[in-house]
MIDOSE-1310 file (N, C-alpha, C; in nm, 2 decimals, decimal comma, always signed):
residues 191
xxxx	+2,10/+4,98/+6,89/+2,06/+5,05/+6,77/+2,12/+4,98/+6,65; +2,24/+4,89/+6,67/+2,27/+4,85/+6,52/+2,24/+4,73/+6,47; +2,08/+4,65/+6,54/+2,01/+4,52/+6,57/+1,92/+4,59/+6,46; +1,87/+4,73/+6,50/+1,75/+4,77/+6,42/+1,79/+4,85/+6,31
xxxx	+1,94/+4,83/+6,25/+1,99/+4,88/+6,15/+1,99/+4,80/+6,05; +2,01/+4,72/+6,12/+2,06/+4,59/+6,01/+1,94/+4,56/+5,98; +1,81/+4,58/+6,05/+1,67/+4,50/+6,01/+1,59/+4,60/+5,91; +1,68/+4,76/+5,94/+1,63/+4,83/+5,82/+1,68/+4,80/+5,65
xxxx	+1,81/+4,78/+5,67/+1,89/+4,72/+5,55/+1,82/+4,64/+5,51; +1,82/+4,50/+5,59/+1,77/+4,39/+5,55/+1,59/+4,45/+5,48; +1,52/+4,53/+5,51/+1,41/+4,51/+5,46/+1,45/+4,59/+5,32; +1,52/+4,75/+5,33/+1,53/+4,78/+5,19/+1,55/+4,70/+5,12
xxxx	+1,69/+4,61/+5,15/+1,75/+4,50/+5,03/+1,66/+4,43/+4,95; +1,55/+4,35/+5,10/+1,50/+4,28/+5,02/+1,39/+4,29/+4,89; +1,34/+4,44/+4,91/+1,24/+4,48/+4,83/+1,36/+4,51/+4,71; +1,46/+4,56/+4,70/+1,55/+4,58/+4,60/+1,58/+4,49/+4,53
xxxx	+1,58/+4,36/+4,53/+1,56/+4,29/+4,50/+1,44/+4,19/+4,47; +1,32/+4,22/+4,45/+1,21/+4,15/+4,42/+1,21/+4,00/+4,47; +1,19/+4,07/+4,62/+1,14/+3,96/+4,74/+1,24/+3,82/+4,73; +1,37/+3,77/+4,67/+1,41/+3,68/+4,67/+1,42/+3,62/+4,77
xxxx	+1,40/+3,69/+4,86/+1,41/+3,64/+5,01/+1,32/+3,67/+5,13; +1,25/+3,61/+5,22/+1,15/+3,69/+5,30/+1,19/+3,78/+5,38; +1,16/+3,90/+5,43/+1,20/+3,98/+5,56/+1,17/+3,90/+5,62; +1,22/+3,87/+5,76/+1,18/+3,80/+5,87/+1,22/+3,91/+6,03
xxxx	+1,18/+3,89/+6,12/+1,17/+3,92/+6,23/+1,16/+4,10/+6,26; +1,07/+4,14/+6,17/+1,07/+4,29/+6,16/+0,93/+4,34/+6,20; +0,91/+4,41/+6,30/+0,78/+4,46/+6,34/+0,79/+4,62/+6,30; +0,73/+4,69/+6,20/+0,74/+4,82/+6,19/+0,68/+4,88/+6,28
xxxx	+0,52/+4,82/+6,37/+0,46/+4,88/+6,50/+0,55/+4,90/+6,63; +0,69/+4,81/+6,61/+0,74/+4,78/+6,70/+0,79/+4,92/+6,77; +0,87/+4,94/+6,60/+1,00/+5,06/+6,62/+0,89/+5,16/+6,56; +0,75/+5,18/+6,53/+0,71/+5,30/+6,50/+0,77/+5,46/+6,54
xxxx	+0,78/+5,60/+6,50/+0,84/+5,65/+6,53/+1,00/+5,66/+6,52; +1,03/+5,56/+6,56/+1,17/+5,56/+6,61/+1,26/+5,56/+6,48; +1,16/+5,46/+6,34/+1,24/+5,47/+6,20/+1,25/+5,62/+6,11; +1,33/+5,58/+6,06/+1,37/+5,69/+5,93/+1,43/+5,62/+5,83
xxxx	+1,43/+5,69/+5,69/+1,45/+5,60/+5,58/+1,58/+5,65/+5,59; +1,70/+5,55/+5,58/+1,81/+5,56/+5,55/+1,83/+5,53/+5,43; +1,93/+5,60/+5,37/+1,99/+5,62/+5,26/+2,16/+5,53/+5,22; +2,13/+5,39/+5,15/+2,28/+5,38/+5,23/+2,33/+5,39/+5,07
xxxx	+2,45/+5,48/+5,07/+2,55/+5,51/+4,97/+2,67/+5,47/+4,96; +2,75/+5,40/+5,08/+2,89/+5,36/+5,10/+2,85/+5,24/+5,02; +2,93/+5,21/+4,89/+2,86/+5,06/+4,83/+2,96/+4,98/+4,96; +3,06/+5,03/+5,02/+3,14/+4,93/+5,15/+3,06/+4,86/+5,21
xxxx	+2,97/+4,95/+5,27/+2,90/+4,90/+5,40/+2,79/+4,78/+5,31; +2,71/+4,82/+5,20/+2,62/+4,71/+5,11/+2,69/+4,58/+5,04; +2,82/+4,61/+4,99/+2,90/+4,46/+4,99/+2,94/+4,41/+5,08; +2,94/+4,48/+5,20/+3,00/+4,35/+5,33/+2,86/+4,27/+5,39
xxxx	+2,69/+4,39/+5,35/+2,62/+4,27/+5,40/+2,58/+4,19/+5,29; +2,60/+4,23/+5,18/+2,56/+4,12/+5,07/+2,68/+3,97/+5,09; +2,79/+3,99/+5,08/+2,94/+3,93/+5,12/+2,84/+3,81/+5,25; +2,76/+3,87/+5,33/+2,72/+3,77/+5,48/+2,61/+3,73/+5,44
xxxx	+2,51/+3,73/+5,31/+2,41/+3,68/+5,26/+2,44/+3,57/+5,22; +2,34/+3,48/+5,19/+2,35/+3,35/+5,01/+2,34/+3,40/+4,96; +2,42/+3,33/+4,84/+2,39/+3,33/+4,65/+2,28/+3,28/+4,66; +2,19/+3,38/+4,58/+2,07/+3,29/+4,48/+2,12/+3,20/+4,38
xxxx	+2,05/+3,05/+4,37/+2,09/+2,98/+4,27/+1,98/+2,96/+4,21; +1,91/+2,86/+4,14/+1,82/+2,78/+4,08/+1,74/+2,75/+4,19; +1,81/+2,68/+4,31/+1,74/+2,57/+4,36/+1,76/+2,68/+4,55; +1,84/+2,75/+4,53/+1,84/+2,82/+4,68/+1,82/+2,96/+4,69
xxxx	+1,72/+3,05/+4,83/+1,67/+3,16/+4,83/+1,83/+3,23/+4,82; +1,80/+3,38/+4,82/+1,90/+3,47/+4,85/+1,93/+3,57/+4,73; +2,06/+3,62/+4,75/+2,11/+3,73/+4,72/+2,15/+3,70/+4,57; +2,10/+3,75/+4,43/+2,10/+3,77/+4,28/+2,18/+3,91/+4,26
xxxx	+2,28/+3,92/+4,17/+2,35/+4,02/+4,16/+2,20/+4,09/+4,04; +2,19/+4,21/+4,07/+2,09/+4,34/+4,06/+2,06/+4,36/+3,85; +1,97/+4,28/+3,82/+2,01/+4,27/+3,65/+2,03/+4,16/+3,60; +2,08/+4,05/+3,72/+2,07/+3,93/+3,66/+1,99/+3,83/+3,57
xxxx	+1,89/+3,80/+3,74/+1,73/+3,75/+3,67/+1,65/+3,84/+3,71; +1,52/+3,82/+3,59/+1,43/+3,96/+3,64/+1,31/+3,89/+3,58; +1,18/+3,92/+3,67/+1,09/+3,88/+3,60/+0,97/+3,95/+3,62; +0,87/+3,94/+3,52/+0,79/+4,06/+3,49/+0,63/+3,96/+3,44
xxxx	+0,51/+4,02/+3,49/+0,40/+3,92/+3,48/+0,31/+4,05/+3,42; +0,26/+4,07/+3,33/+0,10/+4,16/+3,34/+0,05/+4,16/+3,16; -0,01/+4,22/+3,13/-0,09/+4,27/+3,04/-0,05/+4,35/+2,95; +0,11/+4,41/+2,93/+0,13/+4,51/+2,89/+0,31/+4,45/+2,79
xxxx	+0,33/+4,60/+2,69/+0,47/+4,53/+2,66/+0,56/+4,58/+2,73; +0,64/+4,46/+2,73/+0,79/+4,50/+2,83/+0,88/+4,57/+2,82; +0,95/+4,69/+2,84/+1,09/+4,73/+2,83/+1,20/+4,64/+2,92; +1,25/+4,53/+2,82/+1,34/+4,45/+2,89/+1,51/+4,51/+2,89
xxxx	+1,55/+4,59/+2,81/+1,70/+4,66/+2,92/+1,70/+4,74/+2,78; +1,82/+4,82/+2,85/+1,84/+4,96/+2,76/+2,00/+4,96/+2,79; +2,02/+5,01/+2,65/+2,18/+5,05/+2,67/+2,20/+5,16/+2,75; +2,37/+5,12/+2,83/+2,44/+5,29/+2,89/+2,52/+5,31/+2,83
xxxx	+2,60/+5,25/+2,71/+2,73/+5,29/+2,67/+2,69/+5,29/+2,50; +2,77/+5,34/+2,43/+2,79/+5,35/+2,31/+2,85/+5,21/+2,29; +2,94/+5,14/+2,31/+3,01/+5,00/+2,22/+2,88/+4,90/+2,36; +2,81/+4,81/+2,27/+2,74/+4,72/+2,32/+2,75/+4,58/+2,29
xxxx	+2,75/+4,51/+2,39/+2,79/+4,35/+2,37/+2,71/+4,26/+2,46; +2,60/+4,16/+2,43/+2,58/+4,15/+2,56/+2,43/+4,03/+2,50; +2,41/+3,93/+2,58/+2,32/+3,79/+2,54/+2,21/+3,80/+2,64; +2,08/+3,75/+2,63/+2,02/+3,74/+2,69/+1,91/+3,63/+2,68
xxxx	+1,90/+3,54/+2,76/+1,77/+3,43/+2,75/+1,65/+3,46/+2,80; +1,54/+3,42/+2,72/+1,42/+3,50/+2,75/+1,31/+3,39/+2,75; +1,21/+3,36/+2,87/+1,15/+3,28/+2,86/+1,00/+3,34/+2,90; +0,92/+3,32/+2,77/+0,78/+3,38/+2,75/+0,65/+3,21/+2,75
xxxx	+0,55/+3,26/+2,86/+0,53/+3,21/+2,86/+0,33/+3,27/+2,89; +0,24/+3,23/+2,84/+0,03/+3,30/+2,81/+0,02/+3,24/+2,92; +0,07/+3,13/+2,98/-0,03/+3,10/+3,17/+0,10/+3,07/+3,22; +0,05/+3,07/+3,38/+0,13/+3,02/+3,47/+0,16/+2,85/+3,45
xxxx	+0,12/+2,80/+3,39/+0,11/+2,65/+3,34/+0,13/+2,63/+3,23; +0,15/+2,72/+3,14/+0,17/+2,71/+2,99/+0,30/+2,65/+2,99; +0,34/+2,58/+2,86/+0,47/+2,56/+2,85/+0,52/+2,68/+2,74; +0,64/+2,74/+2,78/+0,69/+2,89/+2,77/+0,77/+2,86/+2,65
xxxx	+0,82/+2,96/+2,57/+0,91/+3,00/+2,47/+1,04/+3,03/+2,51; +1,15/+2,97/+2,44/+1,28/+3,00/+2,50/+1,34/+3,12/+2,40; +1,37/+3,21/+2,43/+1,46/+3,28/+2,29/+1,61/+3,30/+2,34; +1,66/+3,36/+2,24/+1,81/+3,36/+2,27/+1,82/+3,55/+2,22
xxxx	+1,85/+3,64/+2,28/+1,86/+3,79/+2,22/+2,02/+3,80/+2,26; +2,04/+3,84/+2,15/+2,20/+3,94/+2,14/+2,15/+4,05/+2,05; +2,30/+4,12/+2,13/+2,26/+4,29/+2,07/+2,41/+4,30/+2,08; +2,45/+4,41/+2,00/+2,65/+4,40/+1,96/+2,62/+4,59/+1,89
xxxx	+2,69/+4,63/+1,92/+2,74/+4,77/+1,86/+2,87/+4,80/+1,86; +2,93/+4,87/+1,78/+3,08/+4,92/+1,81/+3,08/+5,06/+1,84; +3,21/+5,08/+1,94/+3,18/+5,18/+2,01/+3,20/+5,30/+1,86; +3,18/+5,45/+1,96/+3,17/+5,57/+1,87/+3,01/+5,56/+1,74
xxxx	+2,97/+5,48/+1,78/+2,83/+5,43/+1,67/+2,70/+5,47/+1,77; +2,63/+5,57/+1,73/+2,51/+5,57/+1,76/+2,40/+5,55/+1,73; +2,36/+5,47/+1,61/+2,27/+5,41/+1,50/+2,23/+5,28/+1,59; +2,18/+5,22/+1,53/+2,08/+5,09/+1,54/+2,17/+4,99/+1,62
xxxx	+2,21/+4,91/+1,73/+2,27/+4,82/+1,73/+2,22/+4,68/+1,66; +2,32/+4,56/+1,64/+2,26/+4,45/+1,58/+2,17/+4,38/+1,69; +2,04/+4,34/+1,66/+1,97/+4,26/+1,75/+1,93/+4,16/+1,69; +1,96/+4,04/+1,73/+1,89/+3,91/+1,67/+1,85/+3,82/+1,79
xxxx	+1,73/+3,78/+1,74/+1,67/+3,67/+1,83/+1,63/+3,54/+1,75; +1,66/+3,48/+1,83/+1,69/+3,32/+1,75/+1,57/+3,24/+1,90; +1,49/+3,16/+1,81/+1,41/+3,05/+1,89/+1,47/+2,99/+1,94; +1,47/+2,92/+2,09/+1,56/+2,78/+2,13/+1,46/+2,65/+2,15
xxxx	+1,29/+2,74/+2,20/+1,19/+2,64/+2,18/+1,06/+2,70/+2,16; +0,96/+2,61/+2,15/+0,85/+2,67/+2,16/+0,84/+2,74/+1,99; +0,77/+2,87/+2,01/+0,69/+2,93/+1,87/+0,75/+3,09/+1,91; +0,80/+3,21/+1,79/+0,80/+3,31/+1,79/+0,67/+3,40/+1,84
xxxx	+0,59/+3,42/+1,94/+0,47/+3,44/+1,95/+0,49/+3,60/+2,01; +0,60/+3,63/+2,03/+0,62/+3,83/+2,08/+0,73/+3,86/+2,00; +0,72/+3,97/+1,97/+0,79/+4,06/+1,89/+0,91/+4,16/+1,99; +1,05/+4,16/+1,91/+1,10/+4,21/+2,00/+1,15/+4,35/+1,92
xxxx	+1,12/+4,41/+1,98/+1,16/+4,55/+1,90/+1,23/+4,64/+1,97; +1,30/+4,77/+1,93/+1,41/+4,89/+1,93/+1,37/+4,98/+1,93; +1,44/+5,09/+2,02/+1,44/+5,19/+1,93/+1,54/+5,30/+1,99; +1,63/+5,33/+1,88/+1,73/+5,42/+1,93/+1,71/+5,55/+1,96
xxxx	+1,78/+5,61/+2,02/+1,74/+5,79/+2,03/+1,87/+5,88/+1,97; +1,88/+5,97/+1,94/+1,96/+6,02/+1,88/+2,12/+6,05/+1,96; +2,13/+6,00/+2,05/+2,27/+6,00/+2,10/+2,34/+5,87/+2,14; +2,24/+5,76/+2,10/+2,27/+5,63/+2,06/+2,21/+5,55/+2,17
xxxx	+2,09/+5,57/+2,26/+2,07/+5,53/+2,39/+1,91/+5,49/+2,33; +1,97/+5,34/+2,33/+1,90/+5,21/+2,30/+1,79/+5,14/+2,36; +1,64/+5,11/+2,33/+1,55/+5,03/+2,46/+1,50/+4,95/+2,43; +1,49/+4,83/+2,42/+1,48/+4,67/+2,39/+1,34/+4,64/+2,47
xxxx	+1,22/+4,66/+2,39/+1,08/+4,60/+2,42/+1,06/+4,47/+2,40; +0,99/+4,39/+2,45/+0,91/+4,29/+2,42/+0,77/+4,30/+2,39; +0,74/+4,32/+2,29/+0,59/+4,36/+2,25/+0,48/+4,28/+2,24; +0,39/+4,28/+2,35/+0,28/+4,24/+2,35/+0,16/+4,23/+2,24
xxxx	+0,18/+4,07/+2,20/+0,10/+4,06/+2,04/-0,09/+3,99/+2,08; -0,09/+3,88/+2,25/-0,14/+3,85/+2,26/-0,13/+3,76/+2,38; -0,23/+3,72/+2,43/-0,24/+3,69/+2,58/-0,19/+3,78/+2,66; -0,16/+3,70/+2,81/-0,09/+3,80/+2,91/+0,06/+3,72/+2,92
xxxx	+0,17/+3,76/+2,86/+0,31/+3,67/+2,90/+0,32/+3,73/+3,01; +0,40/+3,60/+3,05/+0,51/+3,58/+3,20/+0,64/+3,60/+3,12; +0,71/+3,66/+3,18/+0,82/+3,68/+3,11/+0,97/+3,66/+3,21; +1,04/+3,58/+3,19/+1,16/+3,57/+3,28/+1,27/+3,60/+3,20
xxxx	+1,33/+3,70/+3,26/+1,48/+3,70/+3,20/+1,61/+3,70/+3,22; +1,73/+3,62/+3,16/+1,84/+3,60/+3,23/+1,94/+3,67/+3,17; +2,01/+3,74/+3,21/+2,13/+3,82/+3,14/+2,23/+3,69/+3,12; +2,28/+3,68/+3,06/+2,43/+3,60/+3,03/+2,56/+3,67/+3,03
xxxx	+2,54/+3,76/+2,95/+2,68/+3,85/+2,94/+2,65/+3,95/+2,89; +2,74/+4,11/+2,92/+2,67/+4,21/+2,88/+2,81/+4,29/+2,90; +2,82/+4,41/+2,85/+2,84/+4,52/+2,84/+2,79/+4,64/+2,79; +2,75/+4,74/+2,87/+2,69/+4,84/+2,79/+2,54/+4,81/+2,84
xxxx	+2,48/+4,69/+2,95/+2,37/+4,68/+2,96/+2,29/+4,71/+3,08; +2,17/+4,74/+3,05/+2,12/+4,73/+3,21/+1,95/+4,67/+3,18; +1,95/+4,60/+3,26/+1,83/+4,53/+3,25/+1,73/+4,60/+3,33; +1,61/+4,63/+3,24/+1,47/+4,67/+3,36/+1,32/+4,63/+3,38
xxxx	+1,29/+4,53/+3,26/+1,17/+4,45/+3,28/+1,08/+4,51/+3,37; +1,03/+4,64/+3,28/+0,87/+4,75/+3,27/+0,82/+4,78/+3,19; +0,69/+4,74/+3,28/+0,56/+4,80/+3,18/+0,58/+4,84/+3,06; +0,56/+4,84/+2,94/+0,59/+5,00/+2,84/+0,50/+4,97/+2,75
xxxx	+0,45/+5,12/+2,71/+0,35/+5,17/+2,66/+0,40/+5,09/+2,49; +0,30/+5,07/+2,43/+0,37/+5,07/+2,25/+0,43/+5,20/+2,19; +0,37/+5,29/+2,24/+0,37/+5,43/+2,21/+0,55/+5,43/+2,19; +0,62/+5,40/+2,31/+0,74/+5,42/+2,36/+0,83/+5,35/+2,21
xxxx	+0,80/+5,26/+2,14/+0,89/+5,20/+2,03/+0,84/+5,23/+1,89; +0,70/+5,31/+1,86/+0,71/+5,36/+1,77/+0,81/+5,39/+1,67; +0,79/+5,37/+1,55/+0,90/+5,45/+1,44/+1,05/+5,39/+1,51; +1,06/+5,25/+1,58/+1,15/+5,19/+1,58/+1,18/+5,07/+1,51
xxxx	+1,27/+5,00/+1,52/+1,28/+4,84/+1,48/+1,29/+4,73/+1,52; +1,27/+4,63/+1,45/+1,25/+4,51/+1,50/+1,37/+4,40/+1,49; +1,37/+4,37/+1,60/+1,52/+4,26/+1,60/+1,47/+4,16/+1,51; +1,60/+4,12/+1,43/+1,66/+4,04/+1,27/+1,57/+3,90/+1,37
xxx	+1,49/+3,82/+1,31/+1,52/+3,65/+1,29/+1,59/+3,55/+1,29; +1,67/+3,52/+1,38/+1,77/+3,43/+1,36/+1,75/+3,28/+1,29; +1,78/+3,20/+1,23/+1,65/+3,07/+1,20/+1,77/+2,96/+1,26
């Protein structure tokens, strides 16, 4: 039984992670019946099998801490991360790109608040290549809980994003309606 535990883990993970890695040797016809969805909550038992996984790097499959890189393909604008904390600190690289063969836009986003502040955090995005071609816009809610869109101006972007450093952040690279940043704002221009 703990051959087909671990093959259950291994397949949640892997979907929890957006396929970085293949499931391998899992027949669901096999164990039909016999599965149930487990729930695993001891984060113990999930860092000792993450602990027996690879790092994902650049160049090798495997295990990416959850928020790191995130990437997101469709038709629509992005909600690329939202604050959890009141004091916010936190960089992000953002690479947009109209085809799978296009050559893509680099940006650079920071976002900074000090704590006990529930107003607007500072957002600036600065070019690192390429052309300003998406709009990055805000919008705060009245208890200071922050959502960082990438707004869809034209074509379909590919969008990859890398956290660098953060507090106060969580990354989620979804769908989002325009509706959702109305009557918000737009991150500053860095030049």
């Amino acid at each position: 039984m703990d051959e087909l535990e671990v093959h259950i883990i291994y397949l949640i993970d892997s979907r929890a992670h957006n396929n970085l890695f293949p499931v391998i040797s899992f027949d669901p016809q096999k164990y039909k019946g016999m599965m149930e969805k487990i729930d695993i909550t001891a984060t113990g038992v999930v860092d000792s099998i993450r602990n027996k996984m690879a790092v994902a790097t650049v160049s090798n499959k495997g295990l990416m801490p959850s928020g790191v890189l995130s990437e997101f393909q469709g038709a629509y604008s992005v909600l690329l991360f939202e604050t959890t904390s009141t004091p916010v600190s936190g960089s992000i690289l953002l690479s947009i790109s109209a085809t799978s063969s296009g050559m893509p836009s680099l940006y650079y986003i920071s976002i900074s608040r000090a704590g006990n502040v529930t107003g607007n955090p500072n957002l600036k995005v600065k070019v690192l290549s390429g052309s300003y071609n998406i709009k990055i816009k805000a919008k705060t809610e009245a208890d200071g809980k922050c959502r960082i869109y990438a707004e869809r101006l034209q074509y379909t972007p590919i969008l990859d994003a890398l956290l660098m450093n953060s507090y106060g952040i969580s990354m989620k690279m979804e769908a989002a309606d325009n509706s959702a940043f109305e009557g918000g704002f737009e991150a500053t221009f860095d030049l």
